[in-house]
Every structure is written in structure tokens, then in C-alpha cells.
C-alpha positions as CSV (number, residue, x, y, z in Angstrom):
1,X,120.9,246.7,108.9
2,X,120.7,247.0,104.8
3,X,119.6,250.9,104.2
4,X,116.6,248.8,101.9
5,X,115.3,246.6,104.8
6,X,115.3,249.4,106.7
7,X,113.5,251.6,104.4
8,X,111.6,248.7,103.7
9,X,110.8,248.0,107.5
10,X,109.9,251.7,108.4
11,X,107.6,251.8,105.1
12,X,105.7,249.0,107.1
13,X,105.2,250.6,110.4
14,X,104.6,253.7,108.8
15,X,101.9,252.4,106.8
16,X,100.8,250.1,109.7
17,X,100.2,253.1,111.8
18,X,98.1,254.8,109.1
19,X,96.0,251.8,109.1
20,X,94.9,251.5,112.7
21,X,94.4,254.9,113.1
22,X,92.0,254.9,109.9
23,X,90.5,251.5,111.1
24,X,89.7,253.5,114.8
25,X,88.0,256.3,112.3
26,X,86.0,253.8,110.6
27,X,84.5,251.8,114.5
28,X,83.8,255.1,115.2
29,X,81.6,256.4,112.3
30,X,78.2,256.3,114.4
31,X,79.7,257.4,117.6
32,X,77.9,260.9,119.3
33,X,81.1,263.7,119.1
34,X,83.5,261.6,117.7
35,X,86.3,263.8,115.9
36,X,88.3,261.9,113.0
37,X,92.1,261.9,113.5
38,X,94.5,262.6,111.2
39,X,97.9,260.7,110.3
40,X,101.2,262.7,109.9
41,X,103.8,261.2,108.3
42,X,107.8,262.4,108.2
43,X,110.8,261.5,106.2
44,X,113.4,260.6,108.3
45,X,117.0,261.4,108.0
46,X,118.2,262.0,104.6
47,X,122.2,261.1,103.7
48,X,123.5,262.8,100.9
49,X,125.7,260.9,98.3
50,X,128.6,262.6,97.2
51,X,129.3,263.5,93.7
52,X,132.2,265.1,91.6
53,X,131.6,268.6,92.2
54,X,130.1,268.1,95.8
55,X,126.8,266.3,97.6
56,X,124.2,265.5,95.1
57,X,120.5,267.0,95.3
58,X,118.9,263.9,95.8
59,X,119.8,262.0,98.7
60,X,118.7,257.9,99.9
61,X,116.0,258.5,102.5
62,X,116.2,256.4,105.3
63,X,112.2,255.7,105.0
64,X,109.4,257.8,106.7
65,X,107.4,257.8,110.0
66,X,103.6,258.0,111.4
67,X,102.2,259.4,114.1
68,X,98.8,260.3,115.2
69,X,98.6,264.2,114.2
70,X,96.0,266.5,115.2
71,X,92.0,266.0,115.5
72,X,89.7,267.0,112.9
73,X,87.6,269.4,114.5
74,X,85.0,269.8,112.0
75,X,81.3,269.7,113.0
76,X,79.5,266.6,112.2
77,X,76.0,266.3,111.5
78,X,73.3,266.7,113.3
79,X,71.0,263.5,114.8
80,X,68.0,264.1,116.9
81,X,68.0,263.4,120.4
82,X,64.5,262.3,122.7
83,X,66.0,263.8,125.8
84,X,65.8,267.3,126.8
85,X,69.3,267.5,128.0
86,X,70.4,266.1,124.4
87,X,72.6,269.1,123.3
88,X,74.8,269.8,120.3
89,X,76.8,273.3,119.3
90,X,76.4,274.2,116.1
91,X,79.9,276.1,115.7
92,X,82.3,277.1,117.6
93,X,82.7,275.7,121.3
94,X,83.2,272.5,123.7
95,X,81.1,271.1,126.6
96,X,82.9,271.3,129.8
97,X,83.3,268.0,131.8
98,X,85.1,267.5,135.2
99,X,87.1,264.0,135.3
100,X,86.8,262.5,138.5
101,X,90.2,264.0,139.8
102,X,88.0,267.0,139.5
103,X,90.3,268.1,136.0
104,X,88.1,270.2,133.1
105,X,87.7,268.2,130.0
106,X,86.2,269.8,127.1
107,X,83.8,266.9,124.6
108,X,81.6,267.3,121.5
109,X,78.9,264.7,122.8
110,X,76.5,266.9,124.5
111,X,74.6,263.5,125.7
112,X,73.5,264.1,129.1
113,X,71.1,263.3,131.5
114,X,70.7,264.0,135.3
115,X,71.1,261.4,138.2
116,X,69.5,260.1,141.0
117,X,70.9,263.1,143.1
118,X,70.5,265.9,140.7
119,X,73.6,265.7,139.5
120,X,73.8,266.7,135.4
121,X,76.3,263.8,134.0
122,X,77.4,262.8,130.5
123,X,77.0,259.2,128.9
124,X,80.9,257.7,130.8
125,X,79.4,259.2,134.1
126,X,81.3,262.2,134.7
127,X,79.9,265.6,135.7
128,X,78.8,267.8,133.7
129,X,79.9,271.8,134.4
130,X,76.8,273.5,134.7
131,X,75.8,276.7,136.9
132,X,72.1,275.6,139.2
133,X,70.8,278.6,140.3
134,X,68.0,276.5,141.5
135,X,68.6,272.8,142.9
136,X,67.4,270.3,140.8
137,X,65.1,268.8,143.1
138,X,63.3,272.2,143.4
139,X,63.1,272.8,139.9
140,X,59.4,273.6,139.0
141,X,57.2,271.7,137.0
142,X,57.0,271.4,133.1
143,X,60.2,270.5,130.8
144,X,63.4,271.7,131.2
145,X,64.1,274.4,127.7
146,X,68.1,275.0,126.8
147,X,68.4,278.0,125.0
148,X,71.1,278.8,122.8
149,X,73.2,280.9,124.8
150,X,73.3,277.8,127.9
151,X,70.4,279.6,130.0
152,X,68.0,276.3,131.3
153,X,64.4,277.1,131.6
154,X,61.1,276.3,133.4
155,X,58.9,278.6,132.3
156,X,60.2,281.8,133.3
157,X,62.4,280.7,135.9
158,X,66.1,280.5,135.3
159,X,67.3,277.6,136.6
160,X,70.6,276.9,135.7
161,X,72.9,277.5,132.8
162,X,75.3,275.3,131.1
163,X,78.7,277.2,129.4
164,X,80.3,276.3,126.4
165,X,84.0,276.8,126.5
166,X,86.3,278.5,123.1
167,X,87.8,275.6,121.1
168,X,90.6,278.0,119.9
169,X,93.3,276.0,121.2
170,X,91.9,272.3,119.8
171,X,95.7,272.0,118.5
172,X,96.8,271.3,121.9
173,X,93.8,269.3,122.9
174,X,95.1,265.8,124.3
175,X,92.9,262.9,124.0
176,X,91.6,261.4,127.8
177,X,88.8,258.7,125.9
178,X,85.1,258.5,125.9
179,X,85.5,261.6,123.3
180,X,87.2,263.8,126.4
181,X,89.9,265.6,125.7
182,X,92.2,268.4,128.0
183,X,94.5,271.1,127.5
184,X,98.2,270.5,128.8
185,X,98.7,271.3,132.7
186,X,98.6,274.7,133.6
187,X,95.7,275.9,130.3
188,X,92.3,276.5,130.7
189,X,89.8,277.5,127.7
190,X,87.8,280.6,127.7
191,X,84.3,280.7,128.3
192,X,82.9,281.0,124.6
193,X,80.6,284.6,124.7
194,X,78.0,283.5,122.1
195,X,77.6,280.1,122.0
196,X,74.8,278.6,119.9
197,X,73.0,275.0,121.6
198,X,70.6,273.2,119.6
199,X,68.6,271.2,122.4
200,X,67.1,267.7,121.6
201,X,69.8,267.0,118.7
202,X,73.0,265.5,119.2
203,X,76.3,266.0,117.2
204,X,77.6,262.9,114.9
205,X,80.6,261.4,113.8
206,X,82.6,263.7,111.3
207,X,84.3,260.7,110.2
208,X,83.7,260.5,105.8
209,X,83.2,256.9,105.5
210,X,83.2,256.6,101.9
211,X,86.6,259.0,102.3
212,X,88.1,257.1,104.9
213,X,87.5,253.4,103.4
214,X,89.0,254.3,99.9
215,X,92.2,255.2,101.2
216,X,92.2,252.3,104.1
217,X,92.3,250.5,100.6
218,X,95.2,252.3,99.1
219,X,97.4,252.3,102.6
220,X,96.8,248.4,102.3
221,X,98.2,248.1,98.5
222,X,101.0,250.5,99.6
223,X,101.4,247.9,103.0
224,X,101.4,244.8,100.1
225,X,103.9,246.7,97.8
226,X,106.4,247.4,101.2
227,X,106.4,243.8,102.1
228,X,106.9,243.2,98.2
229,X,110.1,245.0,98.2
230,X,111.2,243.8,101.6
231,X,110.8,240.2,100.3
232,X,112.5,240.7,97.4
233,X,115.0,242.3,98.9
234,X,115.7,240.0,101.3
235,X,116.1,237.5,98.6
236,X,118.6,239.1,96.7
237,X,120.7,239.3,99.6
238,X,120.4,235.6,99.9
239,X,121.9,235.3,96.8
240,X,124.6,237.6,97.3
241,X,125.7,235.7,100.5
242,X,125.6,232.4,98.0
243,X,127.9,233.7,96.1
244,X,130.3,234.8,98.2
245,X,130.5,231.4,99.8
């Protein structure tokens, strides 16, 4: 293929890549825990061009690539919850949540609520990892109070307690949906020592919508100025193979 179209042609998927992933920030700008991700892009291989006295310092790429990089872990805002068991970390920390093959997943959204059989569970249904010292079906009257360190409440009665894991390895975190994501096989995070819980709030989107829409808009004149180039190019070669016939 022509080194142009195919500068040309990874221009497009690069930039094509950067799009959805932006577009997946934006649908997700009022979603509880969401974390924004973040595009990385690479030059791929470079060929030198020879000169007189040797290879010259400025090469012809042979276009760039995008992938989805890491998550931005930043804290988003806080939104206040109705439900006692509406919980957000202000900090440091993750949520633990057991997949149903019985996996730890580690999530932002701290919007939880018990079942029908006592069972504390987030909003996609999976089980929240929480300590009950007391069953919840014995738990006394009066509501439930999460202090910041995880310890639940009735009263004076310790009823259960709900850990917050260390986010120190969120670069290795791998995405599992519903705002769960895992460490690679064989890792487990660290039980966070002094977490701080905010009960009845819940932790927004960190996505920066007025950030995140202005350059959706340049990635699409960048996408139009690609496909510029690629048409013109393929034009000119049209010519070329005119003239030689």
C-alpha cells in the first residue's frame, strides 16, 4: 500500500478510536462511580531516509495508533443518596464486590441495598464484601449508621462492617463492566487501614463534560482533515496511473 494511504488510513483509526472512547465518556457523565478513560496514542514504526553523510534526523512515520490507556482515577463529586446503604469514599480506596464466579472486584459506586435474604448487593446484583457480625434479619431496630472507618451501627451494637480495599495498583485494574473492575489473576488489593465512607451520598461521574466535548470536536476536524488527505491522495494517484497509460 502507498506509505500516504497508509499513514492516511492509520490517522483514521487512530482518531476513530479516540472518538468512541471520548463518546463512552460523554453517555457516561451522570453515571454513579464512573471513571473517565483515557486514550494513548503511539507513533508507529519510523524509516529513516538516507542522506549524504548517513540516515537523516527526521524519518517518514508510518502513522500512529490508539488504544484505550489507563482509567482516570480521580474522585468525582459528591451527589446525595436517600438510602442508608448509599456510600461513597472520599479518598483513597475501592468497594469490594464478589462476581458471581465468586472473583473480588473492586468499584467506586458504593450504591447498595440489601435483599430479600439479607444479602448486601450493589445496583448489577452482585454481593457486596461486607463482615455481619449480626445476621441481618436480627439486626435491632432503628437505622442502620456507616461510620467512616466501615463499622455498621444500630445503636450501640456492631453489626457488621464493610472494608474498603487500597487503590494503589488502579494501573493494573482491568475493566469487568457495570463500573467493576479486577486485578490480573494471581493479585489481590490490601485492605485500606483508614478508610473514610461518607454514608447517604454517592460518588459521581469524574468525566469533565465541557473538557471532554471540546476535544470530541477537535478529534472530528482532525478525523475530516485525515479523510481530506486520504482523498486527495488517492486522487493524485489516479492521475499518475493516467499518465502512465
Amino acid at each position: 500500500m502507498n506509505s500516504s494511504l497508509s499513514i492516511s488510513r492509520s490517522g483514521l483509526k487512530g482518531l476513530q478510536t479516540h472518538l468512541d472512547i471520548t463518546s463512552n465518556n460523554i453517555a457516561n457523565v451522570n453515571t454513579i462511580g464512573f471513571k473517565q478513560k483515557n486514550t494513548n496514542f503511539y507513533e508507529l514504526l519510523r524509516n529513516d531516509v538516507a542522506g549524504q553523510n548517513g540516515p537523516l534526523p527526521n524519518g517518514v512515520s508510518r502513522g500512529m495508533k490508539a488504544t484505550q490507556g489507563q482509567f482516570n482515577m480521580t474522585q468525582g463529586s459528591f451527589i446525595a443518596g436517600s438510602n442508608p446503604f448509599d456510600l461513597a469514599i472520599s479518598g483513597e480506596g475501592m468497594f469490594g464486590i464478589r462476581l458471581p464466579d465468586n472473583q473480588l472486584a473492586y468499584t467506586r459506586d458504593g450504591s447498595f441495598a440489601f435483599d430479600q435474604n439479607g444479602v448486601l448487593r450493589n445496583a448489577s446484583g452482585n454481593r457486596v464484601e461486607m463482615t455481619l457480625n449480626v445476621p441481618k434479619n436480627n439486626w435491632p431496630k432503628g437505622e442502620p449508621y456507616v461510620r467512616e472507618d466501615g463499622q455498621v451501627r444500630i445503636g450501640n451494637v456492631l453489626v457488621g462492617e464493610i472494608p474498603v480495599f487500597d487503590d494503589a495498583n488502579s494501573s493494573q485494574l482491568i475493566e469487568v463492566g457495570e463500573n467493576q473492575w479486577v486485578l490480573p489473576q494471581g493479585q489481590a488489593a490490601a485492605r485500606l487501614a483508614n478508610p473514610v465512607i461518607k454514608q447517604h451520598f454517592l460518588e459521581g461521574s469524574n468525566v469533565e463534560l465541557a473538557e471532554s466535548m471540546s476535544d470530541m470536536i477537535v478529534t472530528q476536524r482532525a478525523y475530516s482533515m485525515n479523510a481530506k488527505v486520504l482523498q486527495a491522495t488517492d486522487e493524485m494517484m489516479q492521475r499518475i496511473n493516467e499518465y502512465k497509460q
